[in-house]
C-alpha positions in Angstrom: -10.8 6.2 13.4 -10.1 5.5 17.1 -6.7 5.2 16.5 -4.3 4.5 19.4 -0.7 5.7 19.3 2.0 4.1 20.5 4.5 5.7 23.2 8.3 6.3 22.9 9.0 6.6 19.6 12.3 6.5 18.1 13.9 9.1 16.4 13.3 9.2 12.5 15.5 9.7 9.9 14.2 11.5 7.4 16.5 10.1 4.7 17.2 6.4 5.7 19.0 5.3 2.9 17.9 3.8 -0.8 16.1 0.8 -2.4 16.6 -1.1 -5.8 13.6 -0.6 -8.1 14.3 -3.5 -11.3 13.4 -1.9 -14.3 13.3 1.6 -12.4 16.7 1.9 -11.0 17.6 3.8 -8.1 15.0 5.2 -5.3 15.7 7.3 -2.3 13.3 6.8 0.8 12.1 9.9 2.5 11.0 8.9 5.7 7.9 11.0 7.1 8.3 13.3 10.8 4.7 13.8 11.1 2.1 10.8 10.6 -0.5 13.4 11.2 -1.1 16.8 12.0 0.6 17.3 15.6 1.3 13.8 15.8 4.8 12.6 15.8 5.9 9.5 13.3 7.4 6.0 14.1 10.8 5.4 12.3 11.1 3.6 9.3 14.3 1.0 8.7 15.7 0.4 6.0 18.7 -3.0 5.9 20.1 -3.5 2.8 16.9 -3.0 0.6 14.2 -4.0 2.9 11.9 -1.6 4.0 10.2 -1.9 8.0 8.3 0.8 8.7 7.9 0.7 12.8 4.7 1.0 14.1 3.3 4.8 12.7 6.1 5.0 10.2 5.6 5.9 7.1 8.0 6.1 3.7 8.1 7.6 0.6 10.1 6.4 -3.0 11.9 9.4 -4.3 14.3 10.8 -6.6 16.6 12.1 -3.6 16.0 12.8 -0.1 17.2 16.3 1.6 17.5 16.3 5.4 15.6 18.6 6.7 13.2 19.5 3.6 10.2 18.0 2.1 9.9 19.2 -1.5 7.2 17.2 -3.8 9.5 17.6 -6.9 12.0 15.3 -5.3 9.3 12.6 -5.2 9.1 9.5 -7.5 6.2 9.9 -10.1 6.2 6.3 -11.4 4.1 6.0 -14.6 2.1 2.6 -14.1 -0.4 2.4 -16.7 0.2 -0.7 -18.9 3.0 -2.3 -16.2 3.5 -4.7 -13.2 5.0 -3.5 -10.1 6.1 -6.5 -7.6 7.8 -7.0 -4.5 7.8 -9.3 -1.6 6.5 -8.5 2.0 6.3 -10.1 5.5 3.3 -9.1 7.3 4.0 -12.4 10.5 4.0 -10.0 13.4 0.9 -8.1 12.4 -2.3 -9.1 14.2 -5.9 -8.0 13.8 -5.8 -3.9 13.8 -2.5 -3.8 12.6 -2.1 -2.3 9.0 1.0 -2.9 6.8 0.4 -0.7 3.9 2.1 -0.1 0.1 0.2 2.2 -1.8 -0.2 5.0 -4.5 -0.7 8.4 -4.5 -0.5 11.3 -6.3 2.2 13.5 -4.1 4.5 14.5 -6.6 1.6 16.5 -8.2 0.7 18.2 -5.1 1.9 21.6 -4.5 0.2 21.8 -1.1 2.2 21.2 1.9 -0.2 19.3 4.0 -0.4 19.6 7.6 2.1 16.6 7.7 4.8 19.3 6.2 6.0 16.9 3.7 3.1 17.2 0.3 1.5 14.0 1.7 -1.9 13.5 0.1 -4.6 10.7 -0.1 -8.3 10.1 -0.4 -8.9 10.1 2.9 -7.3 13.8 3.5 -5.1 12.8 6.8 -2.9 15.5 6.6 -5.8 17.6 5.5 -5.2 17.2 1.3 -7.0 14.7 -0.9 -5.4 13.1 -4.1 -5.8 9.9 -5.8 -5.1 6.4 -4.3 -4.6 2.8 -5.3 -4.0 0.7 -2.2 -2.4 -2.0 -3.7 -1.7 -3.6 0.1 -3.6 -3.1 3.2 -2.7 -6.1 5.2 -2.0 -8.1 8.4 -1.6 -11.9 8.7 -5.3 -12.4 9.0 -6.6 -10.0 6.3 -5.7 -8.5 2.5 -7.2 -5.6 1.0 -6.2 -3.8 -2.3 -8.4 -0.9 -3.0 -9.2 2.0 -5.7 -9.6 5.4 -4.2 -10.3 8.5 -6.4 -9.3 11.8 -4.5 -13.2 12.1 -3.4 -14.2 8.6 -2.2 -12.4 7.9 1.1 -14.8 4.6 1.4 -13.4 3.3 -2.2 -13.8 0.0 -3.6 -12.0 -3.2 -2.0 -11.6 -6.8 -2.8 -9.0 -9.3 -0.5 -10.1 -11.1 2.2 -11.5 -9.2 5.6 -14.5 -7.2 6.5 -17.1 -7.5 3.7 -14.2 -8.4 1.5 -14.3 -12.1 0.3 -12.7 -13.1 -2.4 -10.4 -15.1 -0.8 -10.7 -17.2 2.4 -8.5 -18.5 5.3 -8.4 -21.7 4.2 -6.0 -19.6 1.2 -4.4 -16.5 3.2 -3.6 -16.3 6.9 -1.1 -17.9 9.2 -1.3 -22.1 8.0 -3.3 -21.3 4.7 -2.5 -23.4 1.9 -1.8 -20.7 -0.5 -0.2 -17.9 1.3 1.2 -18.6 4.7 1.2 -15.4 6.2 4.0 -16.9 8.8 6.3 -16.1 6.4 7.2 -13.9 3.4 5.0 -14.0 -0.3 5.4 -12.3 -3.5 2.9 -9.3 -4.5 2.0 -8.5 -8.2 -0.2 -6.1 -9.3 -1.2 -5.4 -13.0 -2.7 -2.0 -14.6 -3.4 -3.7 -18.1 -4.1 -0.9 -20.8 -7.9 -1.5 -22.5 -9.9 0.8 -24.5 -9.2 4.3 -25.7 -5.7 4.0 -23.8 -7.8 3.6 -20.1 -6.6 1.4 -17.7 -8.8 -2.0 -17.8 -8.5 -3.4 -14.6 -5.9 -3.6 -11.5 -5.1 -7.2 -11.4 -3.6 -9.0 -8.1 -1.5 -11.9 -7.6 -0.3 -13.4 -4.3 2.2 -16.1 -4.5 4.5 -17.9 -2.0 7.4 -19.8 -2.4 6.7 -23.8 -2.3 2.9 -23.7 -2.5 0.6 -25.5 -4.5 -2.0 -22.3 -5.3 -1.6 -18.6 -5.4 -4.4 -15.9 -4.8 -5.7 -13.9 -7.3 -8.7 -11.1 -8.0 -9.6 -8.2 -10.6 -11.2 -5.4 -10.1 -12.0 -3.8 -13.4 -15.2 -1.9 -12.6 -15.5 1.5 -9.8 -18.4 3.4 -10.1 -17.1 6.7 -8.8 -14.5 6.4 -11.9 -16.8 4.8 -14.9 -14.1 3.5 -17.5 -11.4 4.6 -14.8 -10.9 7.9 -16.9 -9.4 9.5 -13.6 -7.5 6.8 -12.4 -6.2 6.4 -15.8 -4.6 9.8 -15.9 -3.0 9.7 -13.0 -1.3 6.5 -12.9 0.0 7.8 -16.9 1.1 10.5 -14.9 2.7 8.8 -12.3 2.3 8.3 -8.7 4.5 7.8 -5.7 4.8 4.3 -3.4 4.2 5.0 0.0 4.8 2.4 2.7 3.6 2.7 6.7 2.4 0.9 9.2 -0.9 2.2 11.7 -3.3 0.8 14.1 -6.6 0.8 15.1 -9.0 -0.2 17.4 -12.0 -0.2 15.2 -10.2 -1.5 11.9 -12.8 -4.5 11.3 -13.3 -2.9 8.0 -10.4 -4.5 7.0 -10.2 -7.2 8.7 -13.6 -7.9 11.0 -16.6 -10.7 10.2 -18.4 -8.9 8.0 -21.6 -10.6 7.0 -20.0 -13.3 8.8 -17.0 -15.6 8.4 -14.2 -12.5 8.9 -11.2 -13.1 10.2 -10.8 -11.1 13.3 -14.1 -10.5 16.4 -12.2 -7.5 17.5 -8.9 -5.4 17.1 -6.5 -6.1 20.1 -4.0 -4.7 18.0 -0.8 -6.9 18.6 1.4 -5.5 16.2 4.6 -7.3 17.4 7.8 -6.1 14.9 7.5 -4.4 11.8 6.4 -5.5 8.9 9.2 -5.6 6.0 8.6 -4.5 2.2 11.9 -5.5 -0.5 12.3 -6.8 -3.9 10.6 -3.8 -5.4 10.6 -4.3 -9.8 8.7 -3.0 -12.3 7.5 -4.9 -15.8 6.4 -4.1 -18.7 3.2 -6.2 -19.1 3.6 -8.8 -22.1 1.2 -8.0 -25.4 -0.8 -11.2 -24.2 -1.7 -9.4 -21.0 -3.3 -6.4 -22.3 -6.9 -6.4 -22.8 -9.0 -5.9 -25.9 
């Protein structure tokens, strides 16, 4: 990618206090120094519960957070097969190539240090180690993409709204939309519904906002790099960790570009304003009527 950084960044705290997980309890954030190799990260806030990662922050949930150490035992390893995970995010200030992330991976399973010095991992192998990935949220307030990575497919598979992504429009998400007015805050489910054989069915997404008429909704229960989601299955019965950051790009119309045509965004000027804010965080069992067959 043809990423620009940003100059003058704050000091980060490596451990900037805790969040509230419903139905999970207590997590620690562990705040990263090193967005990627021999680049230096943005700080990430945390006020009372809610999350802002500053522009090339980037968080992780965990179990406890020691200054001055990275260790992947201390990270969360949330088991996510058959259960919802919500929260509520603001994603106002983020223009076109401006990336407000919450996501999955499989760090506290990885023993390898990364050139990031903290275990990070992802399909996509920025710190130089590849694991698994659901992005649940790859956002600003013109474009949505949730997204199934397994360790070895950095493209992945993507439905939201942006890029060839369109299973939603702008007359439903973006700044005015009916359904989520990305001018302000909205709710974020996402569903990993048990099917056959104990395999994950589908990941299920719901956007919803406060005081409108219509939410936004998609399923993706088919990836051809992981037929019946056998992989995907394991690990997220193993459990991952929820990362949150916030990057930008110049060339991030894969996200959030026309596409065929009818794409939110010409071209990334990347006005990122303030960071984008992630809080609420629960966790739910899904209801017997949810699962599938």
């Amino acid at each position: 990618c043809a990423e620009v950084r940003g100059q003058g960044l704050g000091p980060v705290d490596q451990c900037p206090g805790s969040v509230n997980v419903m139905g999970a309890g207590t997590a620690a954030l562990v705040a990263t120094k090193i967005n990627m190799p021999n680049v230096p990260a943005g700080p990430v806030k945390n006020v009372d519960g809610v999350v802002m990662p500053e522009m090339w922050g980037r968080a992780y949930l965990a179990d406890q957070c020691t200054d001055g150490t990275y260790d992947h035992n201390q990270y969360v390893g949330i088991p996510l097969l058959g259960k919802k995970f919500i929260y509520t995010t603001d994603v106002s200030q983020a223009g076109c190539g401006c990336n407000a992330a919450l996501y999955l991976v499989s760090m506290k399973q990885n023993s390898e240090v990364s050139g990031c010095e903290d275990y990070y991992c992802d399909a996509n192998s920025v710190c130089g180690v590849r694991c698994d990935e659901i992005d649940i949220q790859e956002a600003n307030k013109f474009a949505w993409h949730s997204a199934l990575h397994r360790y070895d497919d950095g493209n992945g598979l993507a439905q939201g709204f942006g890029g060839w992504a369109r299973d939603m429009t702008s007359a439903e998400y973006g700044p005015g939309a009916e359904c989520i007015d990305t001018n302000s805050p909205f709710k974020v489910e996402v569903s990993f519904p048990v099917g056959n054989a104990g395999r994950l069915a589908s990941m299920d997404v719901r956007l919803s906002q406060h005081g409108k008429p219509c939410d936004v909704s998609f399923r993706m229960d088919s990836y051809s790099h992981d037929a019946g989601f056998e992989h995907l299955s394991q690990s997220l019965a193993a459990g991952m960790t929820p990362v949150i950051s916030y990057w930008k790009a110049s060339d991030m119309l894969w996200l959030d570009g026309p596409g065929a045509g009818g794409g939110p965004c010409q071209q990334d000027d990347m006005a990122c304003g303030t960071a984008p804010s992630f809080s609420g965080f629960a966790i739910e069992d899904l209801e017997a009527s949810t699962l599938y067959p």
